[in-house]
C-alpha positions as CSV (number, residue, x, y, z in Angstrom):
1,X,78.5,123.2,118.9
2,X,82.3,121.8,119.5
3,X,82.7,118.5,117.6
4,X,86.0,116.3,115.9
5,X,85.8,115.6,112.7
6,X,87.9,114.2,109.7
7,X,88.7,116.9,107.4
8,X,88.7,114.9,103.7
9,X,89.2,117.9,101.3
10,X,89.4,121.6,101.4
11,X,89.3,124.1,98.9
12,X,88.9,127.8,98.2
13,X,87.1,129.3,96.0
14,X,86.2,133.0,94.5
15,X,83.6,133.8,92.3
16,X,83.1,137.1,90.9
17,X,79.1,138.2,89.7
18,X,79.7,139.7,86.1
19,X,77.1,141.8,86.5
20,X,76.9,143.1,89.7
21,X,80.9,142.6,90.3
22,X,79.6,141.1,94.2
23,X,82.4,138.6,95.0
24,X,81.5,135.5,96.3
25,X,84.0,133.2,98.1
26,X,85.1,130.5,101.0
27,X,86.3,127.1,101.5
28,X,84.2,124.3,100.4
29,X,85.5,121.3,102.7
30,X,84.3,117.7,102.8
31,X,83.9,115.7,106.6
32,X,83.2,112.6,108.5
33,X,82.2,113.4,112.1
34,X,82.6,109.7,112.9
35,X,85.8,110.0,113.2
36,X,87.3,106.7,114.3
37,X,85.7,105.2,111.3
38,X,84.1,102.0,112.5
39,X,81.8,100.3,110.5
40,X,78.7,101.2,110.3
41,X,75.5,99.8,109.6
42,X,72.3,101.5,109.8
43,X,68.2,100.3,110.1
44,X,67.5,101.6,106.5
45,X,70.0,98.9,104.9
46,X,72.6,101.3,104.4
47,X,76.4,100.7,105.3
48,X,79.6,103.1,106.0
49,X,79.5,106.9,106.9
50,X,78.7,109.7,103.9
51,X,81.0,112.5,104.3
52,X,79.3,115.7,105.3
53,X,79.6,118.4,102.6
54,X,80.4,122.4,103.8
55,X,81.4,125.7,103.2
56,X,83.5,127.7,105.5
57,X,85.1,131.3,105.1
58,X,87.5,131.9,102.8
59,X,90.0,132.8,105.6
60,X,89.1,129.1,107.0
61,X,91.8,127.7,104.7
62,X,94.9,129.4,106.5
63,X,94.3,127.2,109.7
64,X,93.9,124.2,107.4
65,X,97.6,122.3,107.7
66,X,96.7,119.0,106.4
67,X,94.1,116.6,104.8
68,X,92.5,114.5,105.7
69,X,93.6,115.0,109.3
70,X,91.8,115.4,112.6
71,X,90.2,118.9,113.5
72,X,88.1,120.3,116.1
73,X,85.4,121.9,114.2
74,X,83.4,124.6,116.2
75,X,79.8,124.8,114.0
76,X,77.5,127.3,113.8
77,X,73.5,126.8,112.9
78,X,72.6,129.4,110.2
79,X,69.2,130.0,107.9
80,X,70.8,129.2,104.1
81,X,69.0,131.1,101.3
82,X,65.9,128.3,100.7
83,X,65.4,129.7,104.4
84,X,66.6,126.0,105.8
85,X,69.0,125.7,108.4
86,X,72.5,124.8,107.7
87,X,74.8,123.6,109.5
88,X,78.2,125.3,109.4
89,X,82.4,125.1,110.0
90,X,82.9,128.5,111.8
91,X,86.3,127.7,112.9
92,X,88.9,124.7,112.8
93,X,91.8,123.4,115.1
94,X,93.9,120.9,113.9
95,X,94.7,118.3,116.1
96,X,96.6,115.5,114.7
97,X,97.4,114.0,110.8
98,X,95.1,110.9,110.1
99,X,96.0,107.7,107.8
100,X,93.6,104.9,106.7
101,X,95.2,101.7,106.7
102,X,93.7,98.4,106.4
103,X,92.7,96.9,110.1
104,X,95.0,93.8,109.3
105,X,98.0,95.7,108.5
106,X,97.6,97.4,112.0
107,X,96.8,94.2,113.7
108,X,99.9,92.2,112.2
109,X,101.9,95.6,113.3
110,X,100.8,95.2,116.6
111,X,101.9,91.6,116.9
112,X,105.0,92.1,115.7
113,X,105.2,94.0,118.6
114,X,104.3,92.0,121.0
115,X,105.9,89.1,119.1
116,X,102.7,87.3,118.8
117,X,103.4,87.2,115.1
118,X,102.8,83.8,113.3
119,X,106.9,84.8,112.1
120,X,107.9,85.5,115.7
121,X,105.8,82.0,117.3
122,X,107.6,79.5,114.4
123,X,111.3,81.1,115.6
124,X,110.3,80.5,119.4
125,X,108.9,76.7,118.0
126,X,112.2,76.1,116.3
127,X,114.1,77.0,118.5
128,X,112.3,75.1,121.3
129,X,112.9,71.5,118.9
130,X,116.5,72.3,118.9
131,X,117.2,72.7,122.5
């Protein structure tokens, strides 16, 4: 399964079994798949997304330029050890960096713009009264 995400957080990790010596290591990684990050609000009375919590091979991290930042995510289903499947990260491709602003600092960027600002509509009034 091919799907975007949000990448939040990435790190490696590299645990070493003290008594067997077996190494145990990858990525754990944190996600949204809604990833233009509208509102949400859902039947049960909850609101917002929950990032999606993973693991991915340790090698993972090298393709892993930013975060958070836009990936495709190619995901693989496999059985995790309570013998449930689990959804995981097989590979990433990053895409493009992400920012989360406020939707009215966007909006007044956009009129300025388009000089639909309120600064931009009292210069075109004054000037207007003075002709």
């Amino acid at each position: 399964m091919n799907q975007q995400i949000i990448l939040l957080y990435a790190g490696q990790y590299r645990i070493v079994d003290e008594r067997t010596g077996e190494i145990n290591e990858g990525v754990t990684c944190n996600y949204y798949f809604n990833t233009n990050l509208t509102a949400e609000d859902h039947e049960n009375g909850t609101k917002g997304t929950r990032p999606a919590k993973g693991v991915m091979d340790y090698e993972t991290m090298s393709k892993i330029k930013k975060a958070p930042a836009l990936y495709n995510a190619e995901f693989e289903l496999k059985i995790g050890a309570d013998m449930k499947p689990v959804l995981r990260v097989k590979d990433l491709e990053f895409v493009d960096e992400v920012q989360i602003v406020p939707l009215g600092v966007l909006q007044a960027a956009a009129a300025a713009e388009t000089g639909d600002s309120k600064e931009a509509k009292d210069s075109k009034v004054s000037k207007e009264v003075k002709k």
